[in-house]
C-alpha positions as CSV (number, residue, x, y, z in Angstrom):
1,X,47.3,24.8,-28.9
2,X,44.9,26.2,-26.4
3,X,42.9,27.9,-28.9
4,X,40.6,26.4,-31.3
5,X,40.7,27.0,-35.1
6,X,37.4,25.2,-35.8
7,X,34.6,24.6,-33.2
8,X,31.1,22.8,-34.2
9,X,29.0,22.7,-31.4
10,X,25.8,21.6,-33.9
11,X,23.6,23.8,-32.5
12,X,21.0,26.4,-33.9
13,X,23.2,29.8,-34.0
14,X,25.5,27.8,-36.1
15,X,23.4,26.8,-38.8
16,X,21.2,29.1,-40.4
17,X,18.7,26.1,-41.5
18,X,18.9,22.5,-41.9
19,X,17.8,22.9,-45.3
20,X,20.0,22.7,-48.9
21,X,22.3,25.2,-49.2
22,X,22.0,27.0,-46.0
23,X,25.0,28.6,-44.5
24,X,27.4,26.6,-41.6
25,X,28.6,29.5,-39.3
26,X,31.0,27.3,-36.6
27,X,31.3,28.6,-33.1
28,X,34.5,29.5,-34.6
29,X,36.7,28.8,-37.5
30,X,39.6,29.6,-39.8
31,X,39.1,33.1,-41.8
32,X,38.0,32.4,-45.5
33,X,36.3,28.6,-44.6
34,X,33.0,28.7,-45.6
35,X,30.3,25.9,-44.8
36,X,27.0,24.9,-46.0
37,X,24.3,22.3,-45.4
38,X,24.1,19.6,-48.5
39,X,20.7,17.5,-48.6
40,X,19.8,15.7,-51.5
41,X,17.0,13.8,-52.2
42,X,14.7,12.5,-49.0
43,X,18.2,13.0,-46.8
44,X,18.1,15.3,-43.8
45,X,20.1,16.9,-41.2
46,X,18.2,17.0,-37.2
47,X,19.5,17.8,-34.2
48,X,19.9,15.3,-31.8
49,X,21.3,16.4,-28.3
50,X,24.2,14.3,-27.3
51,X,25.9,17.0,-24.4
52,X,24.1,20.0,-23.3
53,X,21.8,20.1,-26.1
54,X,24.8,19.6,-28.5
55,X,24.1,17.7,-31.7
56,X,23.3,16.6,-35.0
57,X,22.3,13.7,-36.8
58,X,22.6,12.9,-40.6
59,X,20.4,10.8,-42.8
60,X,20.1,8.3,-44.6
61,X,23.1,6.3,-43.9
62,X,24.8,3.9,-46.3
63,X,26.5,3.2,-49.5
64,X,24.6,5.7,-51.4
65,X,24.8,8.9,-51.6
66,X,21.6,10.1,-53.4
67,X,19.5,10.2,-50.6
68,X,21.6,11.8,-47.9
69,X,22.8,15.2,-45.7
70,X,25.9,16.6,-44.5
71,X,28.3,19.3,-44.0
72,X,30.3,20.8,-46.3
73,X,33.5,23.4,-45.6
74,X,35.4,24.8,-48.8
75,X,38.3,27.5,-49.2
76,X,41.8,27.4,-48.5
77,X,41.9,27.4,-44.9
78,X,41.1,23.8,-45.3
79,X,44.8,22.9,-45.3
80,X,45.8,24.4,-42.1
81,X,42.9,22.0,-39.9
82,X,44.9,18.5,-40.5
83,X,48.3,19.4,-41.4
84,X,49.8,16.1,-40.7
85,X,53.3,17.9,-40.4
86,X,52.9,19.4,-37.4
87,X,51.2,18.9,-34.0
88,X,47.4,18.5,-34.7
89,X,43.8,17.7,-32.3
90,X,40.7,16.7,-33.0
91,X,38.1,15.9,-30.7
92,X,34.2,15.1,-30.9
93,X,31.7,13.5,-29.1
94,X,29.5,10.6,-30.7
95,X,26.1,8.8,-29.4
96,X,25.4,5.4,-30.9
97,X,21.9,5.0,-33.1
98,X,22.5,1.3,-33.1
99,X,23.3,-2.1,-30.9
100,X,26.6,-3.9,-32.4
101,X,23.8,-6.5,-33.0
102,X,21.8,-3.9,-35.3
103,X,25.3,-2.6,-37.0
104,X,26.1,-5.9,-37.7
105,X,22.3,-5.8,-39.8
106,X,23.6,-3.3,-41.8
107,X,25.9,-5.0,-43.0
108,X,30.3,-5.1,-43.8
109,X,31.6,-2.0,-45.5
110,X,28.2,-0.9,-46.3
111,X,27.8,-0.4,-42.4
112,X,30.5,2.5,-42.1
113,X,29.7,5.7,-40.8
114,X,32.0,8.6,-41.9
115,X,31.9,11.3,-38.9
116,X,34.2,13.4,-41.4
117,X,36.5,13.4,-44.7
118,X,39.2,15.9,-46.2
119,X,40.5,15.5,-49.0
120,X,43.3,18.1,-51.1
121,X,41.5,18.3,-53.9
122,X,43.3,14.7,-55.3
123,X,43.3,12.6,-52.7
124,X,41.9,11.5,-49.1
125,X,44.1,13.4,-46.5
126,X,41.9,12.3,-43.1
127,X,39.0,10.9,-41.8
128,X,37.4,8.9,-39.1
129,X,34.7,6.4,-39.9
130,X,33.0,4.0,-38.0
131,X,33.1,-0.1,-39.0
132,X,31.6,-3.0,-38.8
133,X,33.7,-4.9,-41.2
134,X,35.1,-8.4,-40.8
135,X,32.2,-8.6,-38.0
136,X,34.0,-6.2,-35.5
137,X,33.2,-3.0,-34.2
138,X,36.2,-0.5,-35.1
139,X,36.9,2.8,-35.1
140,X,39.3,4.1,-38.1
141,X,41.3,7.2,-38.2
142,X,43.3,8.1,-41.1
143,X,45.5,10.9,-40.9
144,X,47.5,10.6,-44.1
145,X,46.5,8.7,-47.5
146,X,49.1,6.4,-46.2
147,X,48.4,6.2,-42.4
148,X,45.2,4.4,-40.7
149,X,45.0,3.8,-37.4
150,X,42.3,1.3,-36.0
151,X,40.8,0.5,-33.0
152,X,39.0,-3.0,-32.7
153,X,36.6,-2.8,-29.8
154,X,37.2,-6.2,-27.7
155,X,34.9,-8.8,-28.7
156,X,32.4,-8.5,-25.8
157,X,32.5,-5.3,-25.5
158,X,31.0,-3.5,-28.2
159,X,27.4,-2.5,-26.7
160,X,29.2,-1.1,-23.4
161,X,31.9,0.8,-25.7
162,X,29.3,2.0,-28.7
163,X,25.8,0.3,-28.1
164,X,22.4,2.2,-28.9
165,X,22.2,5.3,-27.0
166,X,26.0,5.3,-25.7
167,X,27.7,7.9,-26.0
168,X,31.8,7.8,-26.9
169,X,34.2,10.8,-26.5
170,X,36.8,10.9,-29.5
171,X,39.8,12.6,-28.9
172,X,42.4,12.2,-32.1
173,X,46.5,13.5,-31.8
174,X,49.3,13.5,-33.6
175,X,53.0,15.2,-33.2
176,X,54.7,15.0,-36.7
177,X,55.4,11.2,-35.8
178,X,53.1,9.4,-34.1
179,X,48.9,9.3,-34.3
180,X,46.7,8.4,-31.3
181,X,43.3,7.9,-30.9
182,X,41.9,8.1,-27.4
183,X,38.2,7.0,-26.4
184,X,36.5,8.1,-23.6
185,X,40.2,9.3,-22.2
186,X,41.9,6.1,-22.6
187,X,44.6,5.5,-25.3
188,X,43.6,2.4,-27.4
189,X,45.7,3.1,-30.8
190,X,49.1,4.5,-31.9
191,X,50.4,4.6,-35.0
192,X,54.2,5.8,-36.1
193,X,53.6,7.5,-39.4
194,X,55.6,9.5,-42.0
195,X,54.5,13.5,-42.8
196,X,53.7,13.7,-45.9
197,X,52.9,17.3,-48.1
198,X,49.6,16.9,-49.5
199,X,48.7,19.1,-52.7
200,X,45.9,21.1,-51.4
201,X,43.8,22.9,-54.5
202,X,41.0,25.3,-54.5
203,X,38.7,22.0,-54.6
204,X,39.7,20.8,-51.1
205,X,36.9,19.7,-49.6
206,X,36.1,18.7,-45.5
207,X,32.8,17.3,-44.7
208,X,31.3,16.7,-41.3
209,X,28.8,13.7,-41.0
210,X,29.4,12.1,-44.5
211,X,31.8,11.4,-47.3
212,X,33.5,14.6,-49.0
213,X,33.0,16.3,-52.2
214,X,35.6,14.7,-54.2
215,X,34.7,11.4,-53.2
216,X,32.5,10.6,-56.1
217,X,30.6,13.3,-55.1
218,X,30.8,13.1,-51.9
219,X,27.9,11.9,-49.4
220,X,28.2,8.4,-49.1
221,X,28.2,6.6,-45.1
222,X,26.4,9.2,-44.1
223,X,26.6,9.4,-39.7
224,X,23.1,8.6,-38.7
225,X,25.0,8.4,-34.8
226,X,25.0,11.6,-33.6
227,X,27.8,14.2,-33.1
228,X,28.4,17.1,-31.5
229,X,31.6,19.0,-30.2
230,X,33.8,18.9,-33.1
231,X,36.5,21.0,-31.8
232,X,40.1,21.0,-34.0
233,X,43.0,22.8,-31.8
């Protein structure tokens, strides 16, 4: 699992605008997946270094999804990036936009951030989001539509861990049994889960930065945190 089969860096060469509709070329990917830049109404896609110049942000966050930006991938290729049957990795690289005290503004579920979705065409396969809900600061990782795993950042903690301008290494595995999700290189959830098969279609969808496609259309919780890095092995 040395190689990558999808590499987003969020840099310049990889996107040939940050307007609607322009092309996503990843620093490499599956043969077939195709990407493109989705903005509707006053949302909008910026870089936003987070390593080495690395990064985007996406905008506007929230429960809505009619004034937001994200990333879009299509094709059939989708269903070999998080098959949940055998040995998968994920890993990105985050920087906070808020204090916990400014996520907690925002407000419960309406405070998520989705950093990405897939879905088969029926169903959520995978995502990772980030939460205020229930006044903690979680990270959420689902692998399968069954499986979530959650990490609930110690009370105390959540402005050293994920406060404004922090920036969090994300590193997300799984072995046909068990799901982890490391931060900043130290295990803090593990889930045993059951493979399941999804039913991939030809209107799969995986979405960096915001809700996906077949998510009533896809776009909500847009990630106004930035991201860079998104590297699947």
């Amino acid at each position: 699992m040395a190689s990558s089969s999808f590499s987003l860096r969020g840099i310049s060469s990889e996107l040939a605008a940050l307007t609607n509709g322009a092309a996503v070329t990843p620093s490499s990917a599956a043969v077939g997946l195709a990407g493109k830049v989705v903005v509707r109404g006053a949302g909008s896609v910026a870089y936003s270094p987070v390593v080495n110049g690395d990064g985007l942000t996406f905008h506007n966050g929230g429960s809505q999804n009619t004034d937001t930006a994200f990333l879009a991938f299509s094709g059939a290729p989708i269903s070999t990036l998080f098959n949940n049957q055998q040995p998968g990795d994920v890993s990105f690289t985050l920087k906070s936009s808020y204090s916990f005290a400014n996520r907690l503004l925002v407000g419960g579920s309406r405070g998520d951030r989705y950093v990405f979705q897939v879905d088969d065409g029926t169903q959520t396969q995978s995502f990772f989001s980030i939460s205020t809900a229930g006044s903690y600061l979680s990270f959420r990782f689902s692998l399968t539509a069954q499986t979530t795993v959650i990490y609930y950042v110690p009370k105390g903690q959540e402005d050293a861990v994920f406060g404004n301008g922090v920036v969090a290494g994300i590193h997300l595995t799984w072995d046909g049994a068990h799901v982890n999700m490391q931060v900043n290189g130290v295990t803090v959830a593990s889930l045993a889960y059951s493979a399941m098969t999804p039913t991939w279609s030809s209107s799969a969808s995986f979405t960096i930065g915001a809700t996906s496609l077949n998510s009533y259309g896809g776009g909500y919780m847009a990630c106004d945190d930035s991201l860079a890095d998104f590297v699947i092995k």
